[in-house]
C-alpha positions in Angstrom: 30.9 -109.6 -62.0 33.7 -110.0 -59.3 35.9 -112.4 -59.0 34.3 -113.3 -55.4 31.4 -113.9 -57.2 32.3 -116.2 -59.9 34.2 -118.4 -57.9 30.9 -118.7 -55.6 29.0 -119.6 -58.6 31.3 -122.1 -59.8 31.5 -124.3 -56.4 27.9 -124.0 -56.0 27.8 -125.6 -59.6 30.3 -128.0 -59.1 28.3 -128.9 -56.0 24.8 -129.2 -57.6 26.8 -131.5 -60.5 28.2 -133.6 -57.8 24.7 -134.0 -56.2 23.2 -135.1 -59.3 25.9 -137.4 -60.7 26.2 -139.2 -56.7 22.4 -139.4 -56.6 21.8 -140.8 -60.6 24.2 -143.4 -59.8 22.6 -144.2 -56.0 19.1 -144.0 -57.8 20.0 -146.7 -60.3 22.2 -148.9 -58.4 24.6 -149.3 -61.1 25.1 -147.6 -64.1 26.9 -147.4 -68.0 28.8 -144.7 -68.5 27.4 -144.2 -71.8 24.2 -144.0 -69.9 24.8 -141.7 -66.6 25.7 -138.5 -69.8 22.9 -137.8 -72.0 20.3 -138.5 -68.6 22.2 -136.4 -66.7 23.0 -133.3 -69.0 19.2 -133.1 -69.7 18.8 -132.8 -65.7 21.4 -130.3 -65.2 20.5 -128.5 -68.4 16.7 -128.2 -66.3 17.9 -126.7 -63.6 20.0 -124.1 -65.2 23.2 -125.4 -64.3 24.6 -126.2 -67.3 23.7 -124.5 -70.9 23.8 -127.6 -73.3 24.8 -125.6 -76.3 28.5 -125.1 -74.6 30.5 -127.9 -74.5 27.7 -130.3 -74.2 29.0 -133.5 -72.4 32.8 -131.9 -71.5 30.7 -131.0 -67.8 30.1 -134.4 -66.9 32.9 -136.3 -68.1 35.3 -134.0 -66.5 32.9 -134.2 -62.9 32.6 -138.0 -63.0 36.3 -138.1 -63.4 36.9 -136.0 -60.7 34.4 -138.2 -58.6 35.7 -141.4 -59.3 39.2 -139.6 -59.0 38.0 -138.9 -55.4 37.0 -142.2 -54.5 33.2 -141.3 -54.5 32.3 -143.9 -57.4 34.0 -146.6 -58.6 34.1 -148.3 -62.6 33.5 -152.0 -63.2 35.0 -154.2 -65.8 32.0 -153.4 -68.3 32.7 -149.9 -67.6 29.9 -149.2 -65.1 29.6 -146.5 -62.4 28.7 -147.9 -58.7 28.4 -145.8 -55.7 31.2 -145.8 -53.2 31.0 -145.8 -49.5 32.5 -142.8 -49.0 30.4 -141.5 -52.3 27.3 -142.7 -50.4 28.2 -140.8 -47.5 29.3 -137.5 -49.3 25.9 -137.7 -51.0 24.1 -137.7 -47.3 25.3 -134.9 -46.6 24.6 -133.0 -49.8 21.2 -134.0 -48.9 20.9 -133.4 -45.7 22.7 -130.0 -46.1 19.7 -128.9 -48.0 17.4 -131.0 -45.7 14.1 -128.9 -44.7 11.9 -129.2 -41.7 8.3 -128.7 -42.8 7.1 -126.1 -40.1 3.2 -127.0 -38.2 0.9 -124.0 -38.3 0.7 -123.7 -34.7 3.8 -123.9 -32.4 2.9 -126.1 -29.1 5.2 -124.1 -27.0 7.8 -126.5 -26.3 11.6 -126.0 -27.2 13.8 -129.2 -28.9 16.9 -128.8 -27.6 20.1 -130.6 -29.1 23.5 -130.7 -26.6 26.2 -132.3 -28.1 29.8 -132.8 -26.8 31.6 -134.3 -29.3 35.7 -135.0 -28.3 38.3 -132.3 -30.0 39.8 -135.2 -32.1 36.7 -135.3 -33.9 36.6 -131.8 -34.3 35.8 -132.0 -38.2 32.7 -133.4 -37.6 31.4 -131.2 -34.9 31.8 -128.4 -37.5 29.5 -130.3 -39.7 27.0 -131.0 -37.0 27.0 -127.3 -36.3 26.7 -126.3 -40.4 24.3 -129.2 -40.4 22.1 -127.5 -37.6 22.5 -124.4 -39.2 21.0 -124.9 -42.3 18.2 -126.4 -40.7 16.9 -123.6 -38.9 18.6 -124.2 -35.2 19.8 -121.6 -33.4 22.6 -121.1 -30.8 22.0 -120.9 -27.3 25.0 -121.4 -26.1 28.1 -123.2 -27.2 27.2 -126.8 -28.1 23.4 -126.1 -27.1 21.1 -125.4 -30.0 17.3 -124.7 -29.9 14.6 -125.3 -32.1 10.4 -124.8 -31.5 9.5 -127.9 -33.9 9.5 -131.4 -33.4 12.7 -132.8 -35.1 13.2 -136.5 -33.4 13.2 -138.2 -36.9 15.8 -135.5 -38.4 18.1 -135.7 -34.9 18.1 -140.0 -35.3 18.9 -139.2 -39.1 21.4 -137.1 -38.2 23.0 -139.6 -35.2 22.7 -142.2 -37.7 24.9 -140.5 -40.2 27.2 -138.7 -38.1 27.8 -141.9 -36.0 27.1 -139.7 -32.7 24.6 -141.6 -31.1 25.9 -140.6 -27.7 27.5 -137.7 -28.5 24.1 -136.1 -29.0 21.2 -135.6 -26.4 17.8 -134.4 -27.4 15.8 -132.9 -24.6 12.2 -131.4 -25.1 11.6 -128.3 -22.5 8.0 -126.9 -21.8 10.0 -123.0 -21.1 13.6 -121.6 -21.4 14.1 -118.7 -19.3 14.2 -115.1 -20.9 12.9 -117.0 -24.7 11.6 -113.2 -25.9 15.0 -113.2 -27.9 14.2 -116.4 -29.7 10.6 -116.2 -30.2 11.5 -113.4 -32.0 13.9 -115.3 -34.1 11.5 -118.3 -34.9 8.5 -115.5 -35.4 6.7 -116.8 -32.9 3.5 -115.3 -30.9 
């Protein structure tokens, strides 16, 4: 295997580790330490991410350290595990990174169209609006213009909500775009 490769596999691992330490922790409220490892090697063990046999709990000790090294969860006195702000928010957007829309059986012909113009000093977070919108399913029309056939007005609040764009972002709903061949044939649509 190239070394491309491995080191693909290992963030998308660290990742998924991240995910399910952040949302154990959100899930419980607050947590032992003692607690968080055995629960959470089983899950990651499940899903194939870690092999329990090697080095069973050396995974998540070293990842929660890391996290509350980060600032994404915090320790109590007793020595429990709480959710930061910032931990809270990093977990959003693990979520909503994988977020699906569920797609109706027939489309009803109208575009959702997302135009946002959000300022060059908060240029990081455009680029996550656009690998947000991305993963969705939107596609480009033009530069800040994205398109999608489906309704999406609960997933574009979400995503104003979290992003803190509220007015950044306008979502229009068009019966026709002009010359939409190209992105009917994108969305597989009749």
């Amino acid at each position: 295997m190239g070394k491309i490769e491995q080191e693909s596999r290992k963030r998308t691992r660290k990742k998924l580790l991240q995910k399910v330490i952040l949302g154990s922790v959100a899930a419980a409220g607050l947590l032992s330490v003692a607690l968080v490892a055995p629960n959470a090697i089983q899950a990651l063990a499940k899903l194939g991410i870690i092999d329990i046999k090697k080095r069973r709990g050396e995974y998540i000790n070293r990842a929660r350290n890391r996290l509350v090294d980060a600032g994404l969860l915090s320790r109590d006195k007793k020595g429990f595990l709480q959710l930061t702000q910032k931990g809270e928010a990093r977990l959003r957007e693990l979520e909503l990174s994988e977020y699906r829309l569920k797609k109706p059986k027939r489309w009803d012909g109208k575009w959702r169209m997302l135009i946002f113009d959000i300022p060059e000093y908060r240029k990081t977070l455009r680029e996550k609006v656009r690998r947000t919108l991305i993963n969705i399913g939107f596609i480009r029309l033009q530069d800040s213009v994205w398109v999608y056939p489906y309704p999406c007005d609960d997933l574009i609040a979400l995503l104003k909500t979290d992003f803190r764009v509220g007015r950044d972002i306008l979502y229009i709903i068009a019966d026709s775009i002009e010359n939409d061949v190209a992105l009917r044939k994108q969305f597989a649509l009749s």
